[in-house]
C-alpha positions as semicolon CSV with decimal commas, in nm:
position;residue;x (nm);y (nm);z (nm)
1;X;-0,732;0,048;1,887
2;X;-0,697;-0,346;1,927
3;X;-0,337;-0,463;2,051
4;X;-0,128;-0,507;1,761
5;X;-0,054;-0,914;1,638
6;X;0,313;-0,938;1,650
7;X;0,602;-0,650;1,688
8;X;0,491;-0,309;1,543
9;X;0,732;-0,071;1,353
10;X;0,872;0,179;1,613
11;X;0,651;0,509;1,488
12;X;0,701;0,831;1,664
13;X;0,511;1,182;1,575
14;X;0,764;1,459;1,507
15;X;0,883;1,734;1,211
16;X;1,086;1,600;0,996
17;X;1,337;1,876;1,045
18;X;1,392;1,778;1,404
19;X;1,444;1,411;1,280
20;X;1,652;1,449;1,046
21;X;1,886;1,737;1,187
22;X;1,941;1,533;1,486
23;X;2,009;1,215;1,336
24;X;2,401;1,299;1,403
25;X;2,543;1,068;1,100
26;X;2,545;1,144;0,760
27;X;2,219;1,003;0,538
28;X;2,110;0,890;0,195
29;X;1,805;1,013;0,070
30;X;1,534;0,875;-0,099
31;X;1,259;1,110;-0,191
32;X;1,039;1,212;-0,466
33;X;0,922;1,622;-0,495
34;X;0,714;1,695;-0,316
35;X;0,783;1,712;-0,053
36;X;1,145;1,747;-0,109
37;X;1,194;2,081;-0,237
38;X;0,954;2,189;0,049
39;X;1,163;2,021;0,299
40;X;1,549;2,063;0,167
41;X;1,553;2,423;0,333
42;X;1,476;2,305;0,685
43;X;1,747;2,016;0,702
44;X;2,124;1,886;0,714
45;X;2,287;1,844;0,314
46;X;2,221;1,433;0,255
47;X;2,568;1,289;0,109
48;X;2,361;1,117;-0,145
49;X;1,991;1,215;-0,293
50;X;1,795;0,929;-0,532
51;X;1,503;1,058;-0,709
52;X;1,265;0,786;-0,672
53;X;1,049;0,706;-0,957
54;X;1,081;0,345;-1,071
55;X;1,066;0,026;-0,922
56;X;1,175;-0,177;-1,196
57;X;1,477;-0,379;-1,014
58;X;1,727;-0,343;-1,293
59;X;1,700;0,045;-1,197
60;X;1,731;0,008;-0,834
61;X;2,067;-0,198;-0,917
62;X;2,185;0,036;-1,100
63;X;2,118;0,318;-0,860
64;X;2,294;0,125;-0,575
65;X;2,619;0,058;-0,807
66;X;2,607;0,451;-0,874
67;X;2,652;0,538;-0,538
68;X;2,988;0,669;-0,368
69;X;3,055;0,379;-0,153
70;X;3,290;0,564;0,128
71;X;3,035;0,821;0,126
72;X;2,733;0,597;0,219
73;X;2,964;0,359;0,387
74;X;2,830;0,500;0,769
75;X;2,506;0,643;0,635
76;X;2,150;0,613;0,760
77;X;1,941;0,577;0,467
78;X;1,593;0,806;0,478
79;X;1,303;0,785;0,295
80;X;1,097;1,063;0,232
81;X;0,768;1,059;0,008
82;X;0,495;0,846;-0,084
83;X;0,508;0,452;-0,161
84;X;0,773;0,473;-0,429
85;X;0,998;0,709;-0,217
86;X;0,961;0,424;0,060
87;X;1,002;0,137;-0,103
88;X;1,330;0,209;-0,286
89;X;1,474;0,369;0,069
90;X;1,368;-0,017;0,170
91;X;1,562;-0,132;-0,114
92;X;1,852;0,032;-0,080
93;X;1,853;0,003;0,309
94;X;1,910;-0,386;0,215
95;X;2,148;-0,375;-0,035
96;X;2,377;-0,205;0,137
97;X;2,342;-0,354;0,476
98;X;2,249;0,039;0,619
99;X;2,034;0,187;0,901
100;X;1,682;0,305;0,733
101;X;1,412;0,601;0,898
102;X;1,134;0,624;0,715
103;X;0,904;0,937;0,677
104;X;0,573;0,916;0,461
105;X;0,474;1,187;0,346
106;X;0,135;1,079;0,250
107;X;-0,091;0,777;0,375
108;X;-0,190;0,655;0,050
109;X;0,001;0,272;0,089
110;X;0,153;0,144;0,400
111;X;0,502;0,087;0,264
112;X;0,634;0,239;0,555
113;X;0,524;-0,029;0,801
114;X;0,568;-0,318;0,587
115;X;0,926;-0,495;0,614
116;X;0,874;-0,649;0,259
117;X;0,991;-0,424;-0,085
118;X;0,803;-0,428;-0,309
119;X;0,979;-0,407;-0,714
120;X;0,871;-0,456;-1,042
121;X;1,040;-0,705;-1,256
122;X;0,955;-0,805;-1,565
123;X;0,652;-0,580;-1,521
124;X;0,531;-0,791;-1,239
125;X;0,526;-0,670;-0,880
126;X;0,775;-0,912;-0,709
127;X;0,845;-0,913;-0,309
128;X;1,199;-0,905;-0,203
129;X;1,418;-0,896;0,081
130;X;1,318;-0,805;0,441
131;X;1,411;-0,473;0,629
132;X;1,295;-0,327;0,955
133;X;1,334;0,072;0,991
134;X;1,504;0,201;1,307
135;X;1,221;0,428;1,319
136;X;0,882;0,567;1,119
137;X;0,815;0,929;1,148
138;X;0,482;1,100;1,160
139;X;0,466;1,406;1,019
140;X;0,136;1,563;1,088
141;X;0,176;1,912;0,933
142;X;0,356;1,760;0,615
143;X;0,131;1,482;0,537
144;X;-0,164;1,654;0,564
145;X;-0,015;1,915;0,347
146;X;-0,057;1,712;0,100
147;X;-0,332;1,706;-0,177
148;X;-0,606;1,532;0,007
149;X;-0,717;1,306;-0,252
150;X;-0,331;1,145;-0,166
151;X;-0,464;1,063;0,200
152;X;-0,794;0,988;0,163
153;X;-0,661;0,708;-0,079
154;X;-0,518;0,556;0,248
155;X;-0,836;0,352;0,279
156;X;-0,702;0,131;0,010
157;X;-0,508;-0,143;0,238
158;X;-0,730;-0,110;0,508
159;X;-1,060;-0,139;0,318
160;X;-0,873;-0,481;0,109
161;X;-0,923;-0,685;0,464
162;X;-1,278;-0,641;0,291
163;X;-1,238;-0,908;0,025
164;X;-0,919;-1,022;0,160
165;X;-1,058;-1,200;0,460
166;X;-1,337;-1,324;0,233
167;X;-1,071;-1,502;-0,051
168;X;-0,840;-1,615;0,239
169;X;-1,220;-1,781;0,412
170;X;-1,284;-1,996;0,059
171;X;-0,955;-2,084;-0,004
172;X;-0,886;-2,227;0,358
173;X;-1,215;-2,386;0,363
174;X;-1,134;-2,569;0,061
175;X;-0,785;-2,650;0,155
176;X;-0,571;-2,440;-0,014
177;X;-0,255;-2,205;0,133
178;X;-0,241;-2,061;0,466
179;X;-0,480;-2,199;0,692
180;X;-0,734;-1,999;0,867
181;X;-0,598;-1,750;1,171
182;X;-0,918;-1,635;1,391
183;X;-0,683;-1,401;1,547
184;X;-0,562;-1,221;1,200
185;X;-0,910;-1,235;1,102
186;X;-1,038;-1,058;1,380
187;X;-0,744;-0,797;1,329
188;X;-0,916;-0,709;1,017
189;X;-1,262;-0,718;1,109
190;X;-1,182;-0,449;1,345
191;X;-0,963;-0,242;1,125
192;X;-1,240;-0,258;0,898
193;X;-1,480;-0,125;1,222
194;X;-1,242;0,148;1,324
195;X;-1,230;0,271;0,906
196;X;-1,613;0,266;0,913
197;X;-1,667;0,488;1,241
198;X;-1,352;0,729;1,104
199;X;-1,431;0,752;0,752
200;X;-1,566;1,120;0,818
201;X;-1,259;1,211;1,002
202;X;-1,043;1,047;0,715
203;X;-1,231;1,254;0,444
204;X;-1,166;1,556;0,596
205;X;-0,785;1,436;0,638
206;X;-0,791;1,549;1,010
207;X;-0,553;1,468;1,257
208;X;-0,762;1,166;1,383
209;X;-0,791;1,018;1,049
210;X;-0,431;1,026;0,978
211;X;-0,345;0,905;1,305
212;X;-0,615;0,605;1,222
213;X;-0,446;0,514;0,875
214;X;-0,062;0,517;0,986
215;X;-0,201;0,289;1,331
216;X;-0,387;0,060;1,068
217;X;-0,077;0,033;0,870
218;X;0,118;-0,017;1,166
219;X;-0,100;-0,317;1,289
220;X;-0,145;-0,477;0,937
221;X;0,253;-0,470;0,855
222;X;0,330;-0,597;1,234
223;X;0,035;-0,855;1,165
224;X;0,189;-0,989;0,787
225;X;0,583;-1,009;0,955
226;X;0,459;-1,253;1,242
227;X;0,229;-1,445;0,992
228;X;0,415;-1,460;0,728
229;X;0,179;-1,404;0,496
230;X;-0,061;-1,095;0,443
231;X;-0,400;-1,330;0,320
232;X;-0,630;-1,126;0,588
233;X;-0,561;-0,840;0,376
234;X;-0,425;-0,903;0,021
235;X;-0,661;-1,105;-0,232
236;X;-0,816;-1,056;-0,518
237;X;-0,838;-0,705;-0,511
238;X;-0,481;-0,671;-0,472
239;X;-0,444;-0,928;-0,794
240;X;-0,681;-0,730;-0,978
241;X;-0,454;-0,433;-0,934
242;X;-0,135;-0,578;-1,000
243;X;-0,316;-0,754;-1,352
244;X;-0,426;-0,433;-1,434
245;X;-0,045;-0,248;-1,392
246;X;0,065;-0,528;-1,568
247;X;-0,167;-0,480;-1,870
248;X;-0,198;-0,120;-1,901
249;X;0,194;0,014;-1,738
250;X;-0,031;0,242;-1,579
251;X;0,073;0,328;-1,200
252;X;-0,234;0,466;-1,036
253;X;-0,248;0,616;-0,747
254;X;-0,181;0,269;-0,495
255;X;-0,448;0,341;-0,232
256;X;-0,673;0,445;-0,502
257;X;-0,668;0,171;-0,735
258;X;-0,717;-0,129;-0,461
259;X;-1,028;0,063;-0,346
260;X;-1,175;0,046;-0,670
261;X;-1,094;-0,311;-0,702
262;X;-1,237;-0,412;-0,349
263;X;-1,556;-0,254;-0,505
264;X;-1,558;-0,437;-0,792
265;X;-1,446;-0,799;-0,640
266;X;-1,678;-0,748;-0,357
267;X;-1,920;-0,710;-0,623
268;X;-1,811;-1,041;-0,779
269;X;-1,799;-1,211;-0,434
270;X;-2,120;-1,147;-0,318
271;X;-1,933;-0,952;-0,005
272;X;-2,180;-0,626;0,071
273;X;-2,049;-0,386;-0,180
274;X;-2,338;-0,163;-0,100
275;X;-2,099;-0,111;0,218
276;X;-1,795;-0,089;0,023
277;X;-1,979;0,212;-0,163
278;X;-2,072;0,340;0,120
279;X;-1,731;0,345;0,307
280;X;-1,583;0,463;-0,066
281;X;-1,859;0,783;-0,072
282;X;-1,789;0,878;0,311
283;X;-1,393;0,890;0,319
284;X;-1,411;1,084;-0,008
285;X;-1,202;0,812;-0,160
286;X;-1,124;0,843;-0,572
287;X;-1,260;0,530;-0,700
288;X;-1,443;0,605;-1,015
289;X;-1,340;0,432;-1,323
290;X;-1,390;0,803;-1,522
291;X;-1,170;0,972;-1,210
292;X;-0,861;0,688;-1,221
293;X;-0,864;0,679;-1,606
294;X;-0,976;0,274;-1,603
295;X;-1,067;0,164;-1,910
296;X;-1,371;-0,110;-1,934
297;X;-1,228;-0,325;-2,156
298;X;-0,862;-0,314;-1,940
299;X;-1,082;-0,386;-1,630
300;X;-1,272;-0,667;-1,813
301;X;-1,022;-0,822;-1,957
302;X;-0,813;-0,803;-1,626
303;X;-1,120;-0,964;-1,473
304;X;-1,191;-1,248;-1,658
305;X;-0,799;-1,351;-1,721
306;X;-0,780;-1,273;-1,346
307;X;-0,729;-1,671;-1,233
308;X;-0,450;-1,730;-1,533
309;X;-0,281;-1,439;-1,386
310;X;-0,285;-1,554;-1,056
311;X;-0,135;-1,864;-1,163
312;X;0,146;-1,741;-1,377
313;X;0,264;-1,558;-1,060
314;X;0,157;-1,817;-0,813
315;X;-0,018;-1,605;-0,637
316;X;-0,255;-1,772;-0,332
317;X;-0,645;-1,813;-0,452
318;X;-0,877;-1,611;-0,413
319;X;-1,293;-1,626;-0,510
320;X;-1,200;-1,659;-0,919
321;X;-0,962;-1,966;-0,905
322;X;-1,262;-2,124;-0,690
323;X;-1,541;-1,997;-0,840
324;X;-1,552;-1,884;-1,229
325;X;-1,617;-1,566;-1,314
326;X;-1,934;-1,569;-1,563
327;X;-1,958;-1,238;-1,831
328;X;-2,289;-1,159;-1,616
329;X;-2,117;-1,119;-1,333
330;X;-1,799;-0,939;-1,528
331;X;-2,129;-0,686;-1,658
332;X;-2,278;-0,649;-1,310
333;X;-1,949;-0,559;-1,150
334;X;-1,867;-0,301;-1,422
335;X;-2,170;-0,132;-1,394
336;X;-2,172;-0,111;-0,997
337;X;-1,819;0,046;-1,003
338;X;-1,948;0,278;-1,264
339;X;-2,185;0,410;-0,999
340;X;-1,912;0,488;-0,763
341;X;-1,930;0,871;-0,682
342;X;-1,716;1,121;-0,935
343;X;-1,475;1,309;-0,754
């Protein structure tokens, strides 16, 4: 593993019982089920439980007013889940000016190790505030308890570096947002080395591979926080995604969803997507259009409209403000993500 680009989330391996039973203050939690109900027997009463399942920001005000505020007033807050458990612990954590722990209980997003939130409003993701957990737990027995297809779809922000190293090369050649970093860019050349030799290990969701995605995550959020920026791994694929959510109010799986769209952008950039497949196919990865429910005309349409979307959000360029997307290349891309393996 290369030396991490900034200062890395604390992360420590342990049960979450032991973690949370010897936290020795009372805590909020933040959870979805599972793993909750799995969990709840093994651990300490929390003075407050949020059910975490939307990340519209009007909601997440309105669960901080609810709150008993002598109750939380000395509480750590604790997330517990996947990426929507752990990015409303985030948001609560900075509302109310509280401790947070973080435990994923899945490695399909890296929410844990990023010190951004990430909310929805007005149906657009939006980035907010800035938090820094005391401490991310690793949970080897729970996470990979969990349905596999939920860890294998860790790939997703590692495998973006893909095409987001390739949009963040164009644009900074041609002048536009952050400039080129050889240092972040060889941060994700070797994340995306380290995914290639451990795609076996992540496909069978062994302890390795889990180890490998929470590291990656680790590196990459450390990496974006002393940047300021996340270009070596964000682009077009993550646009694509966030077009497509927009669009459809789907909410795919998050891991699973930026994996297909690294296919299909690599596709449109000319960026090896016969590797892409490849690395998809070995890791076991969901990416089909069939397996994600992904509608052609939602993907085409998200596609083509993908540089006026971009703008409306002022989001950085990436390969389709700089170079048009043609309907031959909209077909061509279609059709190689249609040849993705069915899982």
């Amino acid at each position: 593993m290369s030396d991490p680009i900034g200062e890395p989330f604390r992360c420590e391996e342990h049960p979450v019982a032991e973690v949370l039973g010897g936290l020795g203050q009372p805590f909020v939690l933040c959870t979805n089920d599972p793993p909750w109900s799995s969990v709840r027997p093994q651990v300490p009463v929390p003075v407050g439980v949020i059910d975490a399942w939307d990340m519209d920001v009007v909601h997440l005000d309105a669960v901080v007013g609810a709150l008993d505020a002598d109750a939380v007033s000395g509480a750590t807050v604790v997330g517990l889940g996947g990426g929507t458990a752990l990015d409303t612990a985030k948001y609560v954590a900075w509302r109310l000016g509280r401790p947070l722990v973080q435990v994923p209980s899945i490695t399909s997003v890296d929410a844990a190790f990023t010190d951004t939130i990430g909310v929805r409003q007005g149906g657009h993701v939006r980035y907010v505030g800035r938090v820094v957990p005391e401490l991310v737990v690793l949970d080897l027995d729970l996470v990979r308890s969990a349905p596999a297809h939920l860890n294998r779809a860790g790939i997703g922000d590692v495998l973006s570096c893909h095409t987001g190293l390739f949009d963040w090369r164009v644009a900074a050649d041609a002048g536009h947002g952050a400039p080129w970093d050889d240092r972040l860019a060889a941060l994700g050349h070797t994340l995306l080395a380290e995914l290639d030799a451990l795609a076996a290990e992540v496909a069978a969701v062994t302890v390795e591979g889990v180890r490998f995605l929470a590291d990656a995550y680790r590196r990459i959020g450390a990496a974006c926080a002393h940047a300021g920026h996340s270009r070596f791994e964000e682009g077009s694929e993550h646009f694509w995604a966030y077009a497509y959510e927009h669009r459809t109010g789907a909410h795919p799986v998050h891991g699973e969803i930026i994996a297909f769209a690294v296919a299909l952008l690599a596709h449109v950039q000319g960026n090896d997507p016969a590797w892409v497949s490849d690395v998809i196919t070995r890791s076991g990865t969901r990416t089909h259009p069939a397996d994600l429910g992904i509608d052609e005309g939602d993907a085409r349409a998200c596609l083509q409209g993908l540089a006026a979307f971009g703008r409306s959000l002022a989001l950085d360029l990436s390969i389709v403000d700089l170079r048009p997307v043609t309907d031959a290349q909209v077909d061509a891309a279609w059709s190689f993500v249609s040849s993705l393996p069915r899982r």
